[in-house]
C-alpha positions as CSV (number, residue, x, y, z in Angstrom):
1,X,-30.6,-24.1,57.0
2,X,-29.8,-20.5,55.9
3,X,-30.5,-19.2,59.6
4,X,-28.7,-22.2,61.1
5,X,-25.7,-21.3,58.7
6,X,-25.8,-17.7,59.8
7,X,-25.6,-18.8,63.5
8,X,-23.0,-20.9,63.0
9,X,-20.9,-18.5,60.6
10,X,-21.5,-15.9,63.2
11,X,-20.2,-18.0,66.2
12,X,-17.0,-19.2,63.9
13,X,-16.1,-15.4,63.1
14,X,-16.7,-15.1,66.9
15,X,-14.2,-18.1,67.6
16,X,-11.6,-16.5,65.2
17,X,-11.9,-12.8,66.6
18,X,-11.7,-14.1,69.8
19,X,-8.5,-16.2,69.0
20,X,-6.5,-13.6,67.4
21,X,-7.6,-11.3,70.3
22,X,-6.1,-13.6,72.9
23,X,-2.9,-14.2,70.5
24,X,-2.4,-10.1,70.4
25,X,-3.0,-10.2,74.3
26,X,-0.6,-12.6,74.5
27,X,2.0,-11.4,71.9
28,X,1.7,-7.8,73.5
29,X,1.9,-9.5,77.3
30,X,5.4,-11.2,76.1
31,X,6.5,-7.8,73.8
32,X,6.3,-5.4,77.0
33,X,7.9,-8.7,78.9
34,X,10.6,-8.9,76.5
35,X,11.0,-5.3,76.6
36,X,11.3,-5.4,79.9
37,X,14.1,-7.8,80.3
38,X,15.9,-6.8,77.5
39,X,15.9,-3.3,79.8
40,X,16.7,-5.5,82.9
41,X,19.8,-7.2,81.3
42,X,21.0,-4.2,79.5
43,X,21.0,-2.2,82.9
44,X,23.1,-5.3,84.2
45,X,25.1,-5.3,81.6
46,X,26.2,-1.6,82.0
47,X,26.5,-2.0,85.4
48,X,29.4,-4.5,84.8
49,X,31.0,-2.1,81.8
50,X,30.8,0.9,84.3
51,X,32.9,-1.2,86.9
52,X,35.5,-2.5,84.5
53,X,35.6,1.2,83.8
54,X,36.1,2.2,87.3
55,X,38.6,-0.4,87.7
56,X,40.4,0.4,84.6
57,X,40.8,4.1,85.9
58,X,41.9,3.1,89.5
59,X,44.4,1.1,87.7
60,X,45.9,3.8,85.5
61,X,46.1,6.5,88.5
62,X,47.8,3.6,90.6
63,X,49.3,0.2,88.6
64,X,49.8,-1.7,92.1
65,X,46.3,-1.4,92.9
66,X,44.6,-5.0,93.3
67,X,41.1,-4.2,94.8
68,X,38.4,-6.0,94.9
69,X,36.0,-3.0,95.7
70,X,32.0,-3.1,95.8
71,X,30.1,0.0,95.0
72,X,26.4,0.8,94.0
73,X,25.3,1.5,90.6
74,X,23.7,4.4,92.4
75,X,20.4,6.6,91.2
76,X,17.5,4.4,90.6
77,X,19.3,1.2,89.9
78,X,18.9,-1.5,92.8
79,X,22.2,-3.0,91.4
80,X,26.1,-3.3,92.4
81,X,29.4,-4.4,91.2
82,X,32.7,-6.3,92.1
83,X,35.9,-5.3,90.4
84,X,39.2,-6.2,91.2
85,X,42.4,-6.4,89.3
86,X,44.9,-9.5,89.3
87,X,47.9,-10.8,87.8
88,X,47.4,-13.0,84.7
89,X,49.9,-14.7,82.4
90,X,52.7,-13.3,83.6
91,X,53.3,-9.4,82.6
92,X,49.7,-9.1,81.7
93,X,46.9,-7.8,84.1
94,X,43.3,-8.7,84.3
95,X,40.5,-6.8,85.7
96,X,36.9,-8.5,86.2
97,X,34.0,-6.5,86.4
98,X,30.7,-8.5,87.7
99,X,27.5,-6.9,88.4
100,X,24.4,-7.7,90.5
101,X,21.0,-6.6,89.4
102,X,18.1,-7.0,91.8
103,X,14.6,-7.3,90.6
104,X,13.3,-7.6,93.8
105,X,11.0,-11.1,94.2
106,X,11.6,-11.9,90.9
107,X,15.5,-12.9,89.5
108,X,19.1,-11.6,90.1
109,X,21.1,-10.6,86.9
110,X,24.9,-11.0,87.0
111,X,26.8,-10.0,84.3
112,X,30.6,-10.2,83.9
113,X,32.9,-8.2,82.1
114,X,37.1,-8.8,81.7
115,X,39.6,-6.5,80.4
116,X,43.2,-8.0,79.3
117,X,46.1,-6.1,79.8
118,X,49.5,-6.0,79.0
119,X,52.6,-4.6,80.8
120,X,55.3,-3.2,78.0
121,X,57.9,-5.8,78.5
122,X,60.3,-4.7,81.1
123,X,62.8,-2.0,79.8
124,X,66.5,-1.5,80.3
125,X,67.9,1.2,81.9
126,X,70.2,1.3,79.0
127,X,67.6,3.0,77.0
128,X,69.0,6.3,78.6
129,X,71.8,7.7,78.3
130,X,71.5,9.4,81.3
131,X,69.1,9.5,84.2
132,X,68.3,10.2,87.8
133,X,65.9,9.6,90.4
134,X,66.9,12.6,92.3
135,X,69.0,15.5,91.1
136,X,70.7,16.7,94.3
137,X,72.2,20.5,94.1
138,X,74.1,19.4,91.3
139,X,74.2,21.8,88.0
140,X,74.6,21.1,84.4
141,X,77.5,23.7,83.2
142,X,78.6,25.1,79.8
143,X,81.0,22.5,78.3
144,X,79.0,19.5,79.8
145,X,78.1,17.5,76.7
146,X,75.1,14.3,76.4
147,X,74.6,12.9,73.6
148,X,71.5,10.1,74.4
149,X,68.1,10.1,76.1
150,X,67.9,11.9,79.1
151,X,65.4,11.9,82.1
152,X,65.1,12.9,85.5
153,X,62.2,11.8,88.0
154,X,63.1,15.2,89.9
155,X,64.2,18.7,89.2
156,X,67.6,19.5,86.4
157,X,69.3,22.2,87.2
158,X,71.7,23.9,85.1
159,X,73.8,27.0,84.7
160,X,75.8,27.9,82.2
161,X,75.3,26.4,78.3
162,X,75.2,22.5,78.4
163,X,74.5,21.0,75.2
164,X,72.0,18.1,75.4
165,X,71.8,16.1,71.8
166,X,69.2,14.1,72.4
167,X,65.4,14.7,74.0
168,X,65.2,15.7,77.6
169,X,62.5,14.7,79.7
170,X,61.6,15.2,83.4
171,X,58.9,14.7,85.9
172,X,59.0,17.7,87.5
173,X,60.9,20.7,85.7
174,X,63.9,22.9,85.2
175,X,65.8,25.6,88.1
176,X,65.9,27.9,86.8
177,X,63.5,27.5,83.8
178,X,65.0,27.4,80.7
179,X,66.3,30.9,79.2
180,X,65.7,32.4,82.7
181,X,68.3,32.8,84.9
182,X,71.9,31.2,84.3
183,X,69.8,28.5,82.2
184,X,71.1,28.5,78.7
185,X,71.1,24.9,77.7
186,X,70.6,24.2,73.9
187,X,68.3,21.1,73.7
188,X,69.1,19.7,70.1
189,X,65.7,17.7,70.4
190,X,63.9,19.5,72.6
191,X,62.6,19.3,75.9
192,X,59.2,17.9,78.0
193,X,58.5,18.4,81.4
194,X,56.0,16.4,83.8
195,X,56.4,13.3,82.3
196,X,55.7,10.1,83.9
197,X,57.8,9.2,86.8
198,X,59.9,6.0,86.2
199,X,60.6,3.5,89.1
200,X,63.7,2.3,90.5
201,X,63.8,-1.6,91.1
202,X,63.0,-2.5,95.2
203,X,66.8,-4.2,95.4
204,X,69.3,-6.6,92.2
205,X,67.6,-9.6,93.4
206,X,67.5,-10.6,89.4
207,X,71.5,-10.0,89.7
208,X,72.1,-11.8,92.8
209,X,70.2,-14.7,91.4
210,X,72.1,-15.1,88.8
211,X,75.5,-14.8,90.3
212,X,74.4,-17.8,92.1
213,X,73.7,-19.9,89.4
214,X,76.0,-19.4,86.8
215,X,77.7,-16.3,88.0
216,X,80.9,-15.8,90.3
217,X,79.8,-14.3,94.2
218,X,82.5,-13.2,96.0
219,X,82.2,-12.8,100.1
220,X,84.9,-10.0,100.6
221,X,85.5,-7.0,101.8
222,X,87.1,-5.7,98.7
223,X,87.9,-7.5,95.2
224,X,89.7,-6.2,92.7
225,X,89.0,-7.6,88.8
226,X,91.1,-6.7,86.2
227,X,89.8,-6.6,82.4
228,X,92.0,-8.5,79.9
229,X,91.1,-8.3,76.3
230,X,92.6,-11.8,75.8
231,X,94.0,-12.2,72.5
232,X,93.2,-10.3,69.2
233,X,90.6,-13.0,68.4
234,X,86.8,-11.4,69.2
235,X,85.2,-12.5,72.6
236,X,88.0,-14.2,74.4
237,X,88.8,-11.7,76.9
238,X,89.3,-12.8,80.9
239,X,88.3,-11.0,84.1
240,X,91.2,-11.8,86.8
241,X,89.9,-11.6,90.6
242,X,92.2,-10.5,93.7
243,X,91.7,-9.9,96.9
244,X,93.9,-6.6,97.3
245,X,95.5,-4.9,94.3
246,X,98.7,-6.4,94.0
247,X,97.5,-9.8,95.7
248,X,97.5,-13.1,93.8
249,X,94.8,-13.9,91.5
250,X,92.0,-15.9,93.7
251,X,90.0,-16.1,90.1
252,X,90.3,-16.5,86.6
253,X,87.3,-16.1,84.3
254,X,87.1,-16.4,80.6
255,X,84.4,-14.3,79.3
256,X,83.1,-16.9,76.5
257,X,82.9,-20.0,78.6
258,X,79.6,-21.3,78.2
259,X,78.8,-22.2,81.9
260,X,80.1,-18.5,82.9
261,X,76.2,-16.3,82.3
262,X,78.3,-13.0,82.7
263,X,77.7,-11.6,86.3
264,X,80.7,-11.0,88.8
265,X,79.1,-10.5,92.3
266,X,81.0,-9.1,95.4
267,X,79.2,-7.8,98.7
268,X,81.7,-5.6,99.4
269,X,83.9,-2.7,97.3
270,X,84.7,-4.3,94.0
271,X,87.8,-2.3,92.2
272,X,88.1,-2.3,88.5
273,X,90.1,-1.3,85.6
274,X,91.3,-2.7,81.9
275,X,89.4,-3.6,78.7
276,X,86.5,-5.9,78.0
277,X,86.2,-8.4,75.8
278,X,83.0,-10.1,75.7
279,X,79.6,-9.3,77.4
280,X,79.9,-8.8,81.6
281,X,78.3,-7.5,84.2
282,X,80.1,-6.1,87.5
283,X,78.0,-5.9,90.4
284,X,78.8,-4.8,93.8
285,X,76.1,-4.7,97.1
286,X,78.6,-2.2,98.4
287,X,80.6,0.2,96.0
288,X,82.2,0.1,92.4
289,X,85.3,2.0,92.5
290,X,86.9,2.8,89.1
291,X,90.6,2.7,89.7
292,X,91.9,3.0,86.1
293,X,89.8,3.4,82.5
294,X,87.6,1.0,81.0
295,X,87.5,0.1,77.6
296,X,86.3,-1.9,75.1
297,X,88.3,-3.7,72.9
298,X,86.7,-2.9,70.1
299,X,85.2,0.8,70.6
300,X,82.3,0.2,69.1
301,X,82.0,4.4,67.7
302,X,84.8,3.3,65.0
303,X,84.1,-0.4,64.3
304,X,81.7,-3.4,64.7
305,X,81.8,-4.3,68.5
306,X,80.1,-6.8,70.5
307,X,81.9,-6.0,73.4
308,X,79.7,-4.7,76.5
309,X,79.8,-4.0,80.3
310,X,77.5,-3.2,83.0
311,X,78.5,-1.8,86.6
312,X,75.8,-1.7,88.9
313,X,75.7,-1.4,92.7
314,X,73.6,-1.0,95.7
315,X,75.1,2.0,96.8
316,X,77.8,4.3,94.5
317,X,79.9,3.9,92.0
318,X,83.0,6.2,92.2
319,X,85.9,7.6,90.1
320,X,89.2,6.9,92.4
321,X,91.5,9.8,93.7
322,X,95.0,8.2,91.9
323,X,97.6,9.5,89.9
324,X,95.7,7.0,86.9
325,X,92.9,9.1,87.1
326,X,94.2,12.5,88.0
327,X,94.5,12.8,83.9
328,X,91.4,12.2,82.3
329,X,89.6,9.1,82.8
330,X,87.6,6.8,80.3
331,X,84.7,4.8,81.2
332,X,83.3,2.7,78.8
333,X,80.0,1.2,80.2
334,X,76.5,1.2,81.8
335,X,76.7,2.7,85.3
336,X,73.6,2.1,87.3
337,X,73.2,2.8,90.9
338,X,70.2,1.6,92.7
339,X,70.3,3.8,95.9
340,X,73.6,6.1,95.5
341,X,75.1,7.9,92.7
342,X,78.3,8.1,90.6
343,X,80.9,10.8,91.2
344,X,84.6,11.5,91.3
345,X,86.2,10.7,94.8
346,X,87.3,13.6,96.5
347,X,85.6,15.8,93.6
348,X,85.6,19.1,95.8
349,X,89.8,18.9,97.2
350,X,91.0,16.3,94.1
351,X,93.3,18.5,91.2
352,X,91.5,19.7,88.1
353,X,91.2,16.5,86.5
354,X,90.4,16.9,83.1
355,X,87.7,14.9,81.4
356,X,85.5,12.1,82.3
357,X,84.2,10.5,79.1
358,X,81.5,7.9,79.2
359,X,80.7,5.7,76.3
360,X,77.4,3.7,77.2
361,X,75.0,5.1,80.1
362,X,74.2,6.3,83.2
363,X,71.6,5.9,86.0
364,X,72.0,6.8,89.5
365,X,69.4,7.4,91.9
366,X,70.7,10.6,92.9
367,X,73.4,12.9,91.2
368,X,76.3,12.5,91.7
369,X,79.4,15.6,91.7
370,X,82.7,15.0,89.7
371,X,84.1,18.3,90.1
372,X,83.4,22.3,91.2
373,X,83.1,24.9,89.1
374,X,82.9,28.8,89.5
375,X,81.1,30.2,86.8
376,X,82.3,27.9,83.7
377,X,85.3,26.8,85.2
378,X,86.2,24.1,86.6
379,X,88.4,24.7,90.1
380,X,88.6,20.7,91.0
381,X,87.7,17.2,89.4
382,X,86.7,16.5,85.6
383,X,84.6,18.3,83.3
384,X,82.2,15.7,82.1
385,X,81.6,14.0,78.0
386,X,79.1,11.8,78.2
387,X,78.0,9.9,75.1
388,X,76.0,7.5,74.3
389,X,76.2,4.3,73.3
390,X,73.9,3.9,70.4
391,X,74.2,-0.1,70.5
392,X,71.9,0.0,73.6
393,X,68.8,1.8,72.3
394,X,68.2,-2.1,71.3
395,X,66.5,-3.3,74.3
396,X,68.0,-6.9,73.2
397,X,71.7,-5.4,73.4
398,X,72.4,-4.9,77.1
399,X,74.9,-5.6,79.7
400,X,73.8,-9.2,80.8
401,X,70.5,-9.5,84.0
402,X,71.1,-5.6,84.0
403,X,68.2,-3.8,85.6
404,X,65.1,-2.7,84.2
405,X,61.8,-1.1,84.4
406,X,58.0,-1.5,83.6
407,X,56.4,1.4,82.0
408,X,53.0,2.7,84.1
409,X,51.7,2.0,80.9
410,X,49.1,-0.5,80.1
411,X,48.0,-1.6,76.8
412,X,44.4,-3.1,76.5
413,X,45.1,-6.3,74.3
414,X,41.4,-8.0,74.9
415,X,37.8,-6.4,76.2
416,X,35.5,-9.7,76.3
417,X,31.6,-9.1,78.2
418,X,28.9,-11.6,78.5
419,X,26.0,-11.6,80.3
420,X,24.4,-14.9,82.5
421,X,20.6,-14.8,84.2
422,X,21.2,-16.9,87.3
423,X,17.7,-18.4,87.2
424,X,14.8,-17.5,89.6
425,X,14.8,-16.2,93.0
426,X,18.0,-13.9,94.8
427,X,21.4,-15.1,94.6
């Protein structure tokens, strides 16, 4: 029995070697396999991160850029990606990432990665107290006053020792450079050059739109609205509309009626002059002409005011050549142009005219003159006081549907990636 034991006790320890030798086969078999797609699907993977990447740059130099492009993973990698950028719950963005890995006769890995992004809500122009597109030949002098944000998308020139409270900003620079040349502006805040451009809007369709539905349109040639402050009650003043200056009233709105959203629209020149009383927008496809000064009735720099106006047009808004105006002239509003500017009318012939205060904001896509000047003095027009009016750096207080802008940018609010193994064979 004892040799028979042995045999058997020899063949057993043979059985279990043998057993544990094909589970350590095995075990090492499925470690380099699992190795080896771990490898595969991290490759994928960071294919699909590299593309959002791509896409996420391609996005930042340009924010209208939609795609989809395809490129290579390149060096060794038989892989590829799709990105492509779309529009996604209304100011965000999204941009999709999805990768292809090849493992030729054996699977295809695709992995998908999607970046959420978010617009900053659209801006109102009424965040600066002044700003241009394009700064013409016109100078800043010594006794030109801003108190407010300013920017320009172009070049601000100055000569002389203008007095800027407020930051400056610009996207290209200074002529001259400041404390070279005639350039003697004091910049209270400070001053940045080659900032980020800001965009004009492509037309007022948001304006138009709402003159149409809940707003006054008017099909003239000219219309001339005069601001009544009403009563001495708050919000109850009236905007009366002619057809010439001393024509009969085609129009009477009161400010506070609840089925009037605040927009006056005329496609041609729309004249205007008295004090607000309420919240209104002016809006012309043409020309604003300012025939007289407008006022709030409640100035808001020495009391509570509600009281606010915007005057925004297609083309220019101007400061008429009258005997009104010949004697300083007071605007109290947000002036924005989309494709002209805002100046004094005959700025260049026109008698020295004193001052041009503004109490609110101005943007313009190119500067506009208001006067000429040899040295520091003035020889025709207004010397200018611009001011601010501090109510608007709320981006909730504004002139009502006045125009805005998106900032280029983009805030990542959600990165989410996954990975999927399409099964066997190519896909």
């Amino acid at each position: 029995m004892g040799g028979k034991a042995g045999i058997i006790l020899v063949i057993g320890f043979a059985f279990i070697l043998g057993y544990m030798s094909l589970n350590l086969s095995t075990s090492a078999t499925s470690t380099v396999q699992n190795m080896a797609r771990y490898n595969q699907t991290t490759v994928s993977h960071n294919i699909a991160v590299a593309g959002a990447n791509v896409g996420l740059a391609l996005l930042y130099a340009d924010t209208s850029w939609r795609g989809p492009i395809s490129q290579s993973a390149g060096g060794a990698f038989p892989g590829d990606y799709t990105v492509q950028a779309s529009n996604f719950a209304g100011d965000q963005l999204l941009v999709q990432s999805i990768s292809r890995y090849q493992i030729p006769g054996y699977r295809t890995f695709r992995d998908t990665v999607e970046v959420y992004l978010s617009r900053n809500k659209k801006n109102s122009f009424t965040l600066y107290a002044w700003m241009t597109n394009f700064e013409g030949n016109v100078f800043w002098i010594t006794k030109d006053t801003v108190w407010g944000r300013v920017h320009s998308n172009g070049n601000l020139h100055v000569n002389g020792k203008p007095v800027f409270m407020e930051k400056v900003t610009t996207a290209k620079g200074f002529d001259p450079k400041p404390g070279k040349g005639g350039n003697n502006a004091i910049f209270k805040q400070g001053y940045e050059t080659g900032v980020a451009t800001i965009d004009f809007p492509s037309d007022l369709s948001e304006i138009i739109t709402a003159a149409a539905a809940g707003g006054r349109s008017y099909l003239l040639p000219d219309v001339w609205v005069t601001l009544s402050p009403g009563t001495s009650a708050n919000n109850d003043g009236k905007a009366y509309v002619r057809a010439s200056k001393a024509g009969p009233i085609i129009d009477s709105i009161a400010l506070n009626n609840p089925l009037f959203n605040g927009v006056i629209l005329g496609s041609g020149n729309i004249h205007v002059e008295g004090t607000v009383d309420g919240k209104l927008t002016v809006t012309s496809l043409s020309q604003v002409t300012i025939e007289n000064d407008v006022l709030y009735e409640n100035d808001p720099r020495y009391t509570s005011s509600d009281d606010v106006l915007g005057l925004v047009c297609e083309t220019n808004v101007v400061v008429a050549d009258n005997a009104e105006n010949n004697s300083n002239c007071v605007v109290q509003a947000s002036v924005f142009t989309r494709t002209g500017s805002f100046g004094a009318e005959n700025y260049n012939t026109r008698p020295v005219s004193g001052e041009l205060h503004l109490l609110g904001s101005m943007v313009q896509e190119q500067r506009g003159a208001v006067g000429t000047f040899a040295g520091s003095t003035i020889k025709s027009g207004f010397s200018k006081r611009y001011r601010y009016d501090t109510r608007l750096s709320d981006p909730n207080f504004r002139p009502p549907f006045y125009p805005g802008f998106y900032t280029k940018t983009l805030a990542i609010k959600n990165w989410w990636e996954s990975y999927r193994i399409e099964g066997l064979g190519n896909y």
